[in-house]
C-alpha positions in Angstrom: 231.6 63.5 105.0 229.1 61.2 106.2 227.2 59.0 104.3 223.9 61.0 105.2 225.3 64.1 104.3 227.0 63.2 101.3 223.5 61.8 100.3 222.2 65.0 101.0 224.4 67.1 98.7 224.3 65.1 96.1 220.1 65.5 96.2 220.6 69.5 96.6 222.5 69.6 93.5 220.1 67.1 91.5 217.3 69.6 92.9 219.3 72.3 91.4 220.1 71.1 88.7 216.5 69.8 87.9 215.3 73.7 87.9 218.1 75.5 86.0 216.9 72.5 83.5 213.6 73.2 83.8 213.7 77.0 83.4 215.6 76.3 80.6 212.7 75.0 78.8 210.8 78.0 79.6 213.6 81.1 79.8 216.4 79.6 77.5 219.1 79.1 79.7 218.4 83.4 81.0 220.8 82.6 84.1 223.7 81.5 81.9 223.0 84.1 78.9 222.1 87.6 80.7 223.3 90.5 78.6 225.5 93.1 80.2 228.0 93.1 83.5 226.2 92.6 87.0 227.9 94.5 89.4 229.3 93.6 92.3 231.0 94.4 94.9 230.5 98.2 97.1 228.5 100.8 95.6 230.3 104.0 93.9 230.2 107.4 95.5 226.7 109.3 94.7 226.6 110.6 91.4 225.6 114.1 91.1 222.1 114.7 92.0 221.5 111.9 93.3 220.9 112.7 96.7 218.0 115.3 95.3 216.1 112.8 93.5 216.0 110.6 96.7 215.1 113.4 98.8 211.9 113.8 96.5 211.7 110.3 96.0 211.0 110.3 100.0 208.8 113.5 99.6 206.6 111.9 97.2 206.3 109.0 99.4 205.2 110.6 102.0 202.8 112.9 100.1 201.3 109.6 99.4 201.2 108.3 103.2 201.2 110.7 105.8 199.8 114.1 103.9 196.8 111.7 101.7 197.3 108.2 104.1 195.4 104.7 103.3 195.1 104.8 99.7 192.2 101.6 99.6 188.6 101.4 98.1 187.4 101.8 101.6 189.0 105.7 101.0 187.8 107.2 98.3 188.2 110.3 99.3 192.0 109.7 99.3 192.0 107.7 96.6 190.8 111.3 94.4 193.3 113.4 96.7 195.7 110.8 95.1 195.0 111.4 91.2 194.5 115.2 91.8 198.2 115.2 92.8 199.8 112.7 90.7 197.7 114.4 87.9 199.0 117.8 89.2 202.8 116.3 88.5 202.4 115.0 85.9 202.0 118.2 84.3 204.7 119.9 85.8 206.7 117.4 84.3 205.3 118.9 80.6 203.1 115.5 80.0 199.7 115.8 78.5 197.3 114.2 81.2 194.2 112.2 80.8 192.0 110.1 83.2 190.3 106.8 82.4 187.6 105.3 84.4 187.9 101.5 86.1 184.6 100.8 87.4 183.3 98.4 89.8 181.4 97.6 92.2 183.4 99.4 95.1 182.9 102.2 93.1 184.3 104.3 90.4 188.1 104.9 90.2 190.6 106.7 87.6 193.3 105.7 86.1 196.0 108.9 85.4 197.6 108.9 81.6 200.7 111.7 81.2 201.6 111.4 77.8 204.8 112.6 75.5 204.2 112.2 72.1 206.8 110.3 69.9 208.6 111.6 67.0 208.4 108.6 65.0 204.7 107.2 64.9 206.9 103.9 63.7 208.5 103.7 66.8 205.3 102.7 68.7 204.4 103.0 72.3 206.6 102.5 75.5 204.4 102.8 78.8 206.2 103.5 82.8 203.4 102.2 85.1 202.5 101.6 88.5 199.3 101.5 90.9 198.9 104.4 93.7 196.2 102.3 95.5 197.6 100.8 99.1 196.1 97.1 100.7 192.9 97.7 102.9 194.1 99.4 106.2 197.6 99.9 105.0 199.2 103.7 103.9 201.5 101.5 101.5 204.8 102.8 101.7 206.9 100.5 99.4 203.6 98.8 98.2 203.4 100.9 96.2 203.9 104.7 97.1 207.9 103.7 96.1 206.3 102.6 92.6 204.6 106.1 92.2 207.5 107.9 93.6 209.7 106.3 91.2 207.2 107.0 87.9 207.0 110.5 89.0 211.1 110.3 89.3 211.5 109.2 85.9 208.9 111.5 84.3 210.3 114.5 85.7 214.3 113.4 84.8 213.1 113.0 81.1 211.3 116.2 80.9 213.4 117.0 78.2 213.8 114.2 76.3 212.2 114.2 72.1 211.4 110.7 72.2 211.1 108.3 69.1 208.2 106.5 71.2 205.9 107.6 72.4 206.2 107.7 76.6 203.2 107.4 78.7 203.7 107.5 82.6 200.3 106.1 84.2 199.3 105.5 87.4 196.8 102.3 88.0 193.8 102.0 90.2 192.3 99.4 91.8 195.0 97.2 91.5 194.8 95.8 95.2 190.8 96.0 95.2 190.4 94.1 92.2 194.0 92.6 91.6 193.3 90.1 88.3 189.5 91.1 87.7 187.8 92.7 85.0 187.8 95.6 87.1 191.6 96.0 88.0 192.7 99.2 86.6 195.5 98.2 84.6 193.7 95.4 82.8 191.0 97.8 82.0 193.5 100.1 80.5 196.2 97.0 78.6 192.8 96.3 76.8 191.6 99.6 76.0 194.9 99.9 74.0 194.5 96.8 72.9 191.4 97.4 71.5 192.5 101.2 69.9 195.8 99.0 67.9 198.2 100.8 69.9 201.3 99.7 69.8 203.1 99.2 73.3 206.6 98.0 72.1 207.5 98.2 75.9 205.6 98.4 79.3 207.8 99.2 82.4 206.1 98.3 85.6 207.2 99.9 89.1 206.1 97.4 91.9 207.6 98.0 95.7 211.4 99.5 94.6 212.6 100.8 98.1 213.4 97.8 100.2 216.9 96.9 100.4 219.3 94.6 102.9 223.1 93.4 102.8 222.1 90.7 105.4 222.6 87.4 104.4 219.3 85.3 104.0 217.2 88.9 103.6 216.0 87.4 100.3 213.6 84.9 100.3 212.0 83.1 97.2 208.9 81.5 96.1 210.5 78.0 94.9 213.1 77.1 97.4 215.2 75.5 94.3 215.8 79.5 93.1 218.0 80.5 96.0 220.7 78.3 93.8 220.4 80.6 91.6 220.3 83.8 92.9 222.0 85.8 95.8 220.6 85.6 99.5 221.2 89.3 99.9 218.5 91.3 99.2 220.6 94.2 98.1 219.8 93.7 94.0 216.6 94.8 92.0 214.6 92.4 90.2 213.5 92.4 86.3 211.2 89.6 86.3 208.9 88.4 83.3 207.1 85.6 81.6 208.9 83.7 79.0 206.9 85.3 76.1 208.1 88.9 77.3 211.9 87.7 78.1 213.1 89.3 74.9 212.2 93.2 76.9 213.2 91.3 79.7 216.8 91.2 78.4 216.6 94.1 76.5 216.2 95.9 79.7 218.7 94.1 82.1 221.8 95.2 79.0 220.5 98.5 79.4 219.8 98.8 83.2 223.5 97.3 83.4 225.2 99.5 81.2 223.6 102.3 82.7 223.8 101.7 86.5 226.5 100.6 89.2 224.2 98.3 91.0 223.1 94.7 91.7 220.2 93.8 89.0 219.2 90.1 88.3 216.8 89.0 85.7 214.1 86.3 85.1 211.5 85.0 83.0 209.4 82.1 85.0 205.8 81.0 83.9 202.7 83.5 85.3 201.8 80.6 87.7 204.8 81.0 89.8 204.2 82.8 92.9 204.7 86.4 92.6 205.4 86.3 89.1 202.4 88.1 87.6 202.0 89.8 91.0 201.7 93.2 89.8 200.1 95.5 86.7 202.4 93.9 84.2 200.3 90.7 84.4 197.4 92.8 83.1 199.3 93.4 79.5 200.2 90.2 79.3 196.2 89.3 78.6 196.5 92.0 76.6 199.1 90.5 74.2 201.7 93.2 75.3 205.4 92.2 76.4 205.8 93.6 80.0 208.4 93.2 82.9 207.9 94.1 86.7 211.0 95.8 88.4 210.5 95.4 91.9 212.3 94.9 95.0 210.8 91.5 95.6 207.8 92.3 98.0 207.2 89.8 100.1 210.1 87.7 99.1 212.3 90.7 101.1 210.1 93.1 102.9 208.2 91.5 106.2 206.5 94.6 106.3 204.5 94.0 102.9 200.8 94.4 103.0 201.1 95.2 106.8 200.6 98.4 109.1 204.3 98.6 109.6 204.7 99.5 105.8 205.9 102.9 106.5 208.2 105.7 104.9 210.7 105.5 107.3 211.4 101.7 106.3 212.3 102.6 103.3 216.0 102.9 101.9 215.7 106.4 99.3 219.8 106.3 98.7 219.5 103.0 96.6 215.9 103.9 95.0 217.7 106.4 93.7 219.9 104.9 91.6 217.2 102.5 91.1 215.0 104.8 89.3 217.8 106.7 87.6 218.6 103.5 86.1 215.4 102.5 85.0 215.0 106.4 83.4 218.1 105.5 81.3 216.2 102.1 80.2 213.6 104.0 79.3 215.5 106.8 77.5 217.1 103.4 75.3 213.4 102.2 74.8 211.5 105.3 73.9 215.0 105.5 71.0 215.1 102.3 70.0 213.7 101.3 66.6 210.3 99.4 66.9 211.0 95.3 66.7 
């Protein structure tokens, strides 16, 4: 080894180790201490079922694309197309369903609420969110029809389920029109609970879950220093958090592993990192709330994000399944748990 490249090395491993030191400050050493077994390695055999729930996972997605199409402020014809159907499935999957108004100056927009009543008022509040509005001349496949898709998923699989919690599945507007303003529909709604005492032990956010890649260097990151840390495949889902909600954080990765044969990696960075609070679990975070985004990475992974080449057919339905049956099983372990 040359002189030069020893020099090199040695300054890629100070680099390293200067952010596993740093996140350490903030996370508490969360890439030493994850709960749970990651897994590794080939994915099982299908489970039963899960080839129907990604077969409606893509039928929902495309409901959202190529029946109802660009989901933006500029549409707001589509954008109540949207909330008539997600309302209408909500139902069908035996949830109470409200609407909440986000208004603005683009207009006025609605927020969909299905709610399950708890059996234990004790056990507080656990809340399975994402936004159904699409970027400005996009139709928003994985950002964030997947997100919807996979809401709707887990809201029908639990049908059944006598909670402790109480579940609510809600589907945000506005988030892309009015992403961290006053007006951005999941703030307006973090607050409203904030301001009625609810008590939201637990808010699961679904933001762009159906982009996946065994290609090496298919995963990108927003500090260089991370890829260190963290495979360059971008065949895992993400849990990602701020340090104050690292405890769900955690509390979800030991389920999500315990539950599900496939890549999951977890992290708890400071809001200001980019693509941290990228989503509608930034919005409880004002709000006081603990709050995790599972996500496939967006931009980080899919070149497609934000762009007219976000389509259905991009996307890979096999793994979202498993995904979101996952994530149902977290939130089966959530809506039981007692309150903290």
């Amino acid at each position: 080894m040359t002189m030069n490249r020893l020099v090199r090395s040695i300054g890629r491993v100070v680099m390293a180790l200067g952010v596993v030191a740093a996140l350490g400050l903030v996370g508490g050493a969360w890439w030493l201490a994850l709960p749970g077994t990651k897994h590794v390695g080939p994915l099982p055999a299908p489970a039963p079922g899960q080839a129907e729930v990604a077969a409606r996972l893509e039928a929902d997605v495309r409901m959202l694309c190529d029946t109802i199409g660009e989901r933006s402020w500029r549409k707001p014809e589509n954008l109540a197309k949207s909330v008539f159907w997600i309302e209408t499935e909500l139902k069908d999957a035996g949830l109470v369903v409200t609407r909440q108004n986000v208004v603005s100056e683009a207009g006025t927009f609605q927020n969909v609420i299905g709610t399950r009543r708890g059996t234990d008022p004790a056990a507080g509040v656990v809340v399975v969110g994402a936004h159904y509005d699409s970027f400005p001349g996009t139709i928003g496949a994985d950002d964030n029809a997947s997100g919807v898709a996979g809401v709707l998923a887990i809201a029908r699989a639990l049908k059944g389920l006598a909670p402790a919690a109480e579940l609510r599945f809600v589907a945000f507007a506005s988030e892309e029109s009015h992403f961290q303003t006053d007006a951005m529909g999941s703030l307006v709604y973090a607050r409203s609970c904030r301001q009625a005492g609810d008590d939201l032990r637990a808010v699961v956010d679904l933001e762009t879950i159906a982009t996946y890649s065994d290609e090496p260097g298919s995963q990108r990151f927003p500090l260089p220093a991370l890829a260190w840390l963290f495979p360059d495949r971008g065949d895992f889902v993400a849990f990602v958090a701020d340090p104050t909600s690292r405890p769900l954080m955690r509390e979800m990765v030991r389920s999500f592993r315990s539950h599900a044969a496939f890549p999951s990696e977890g992290v708890a960075l400071p809001a200001d990192v980019p693509g941290v609070g990228w989503s509608d679990h930034w919005a409880f975070w004002q709000a006081g709330y603990q709050a995790v985004m599972v996500s496939d990475t967006a931009p980080f992974r899919n070149e497609r994000y934000h762009t007219t080449h976000d389509m259905p057919d991009q996307l890979d339905y096999a793994r979202t399944a498993r995904v979101v049956q996952g994530v149902a099983a977290v939130v089966t372990d959530l809506a039981a748990a007692p309150p903290r």
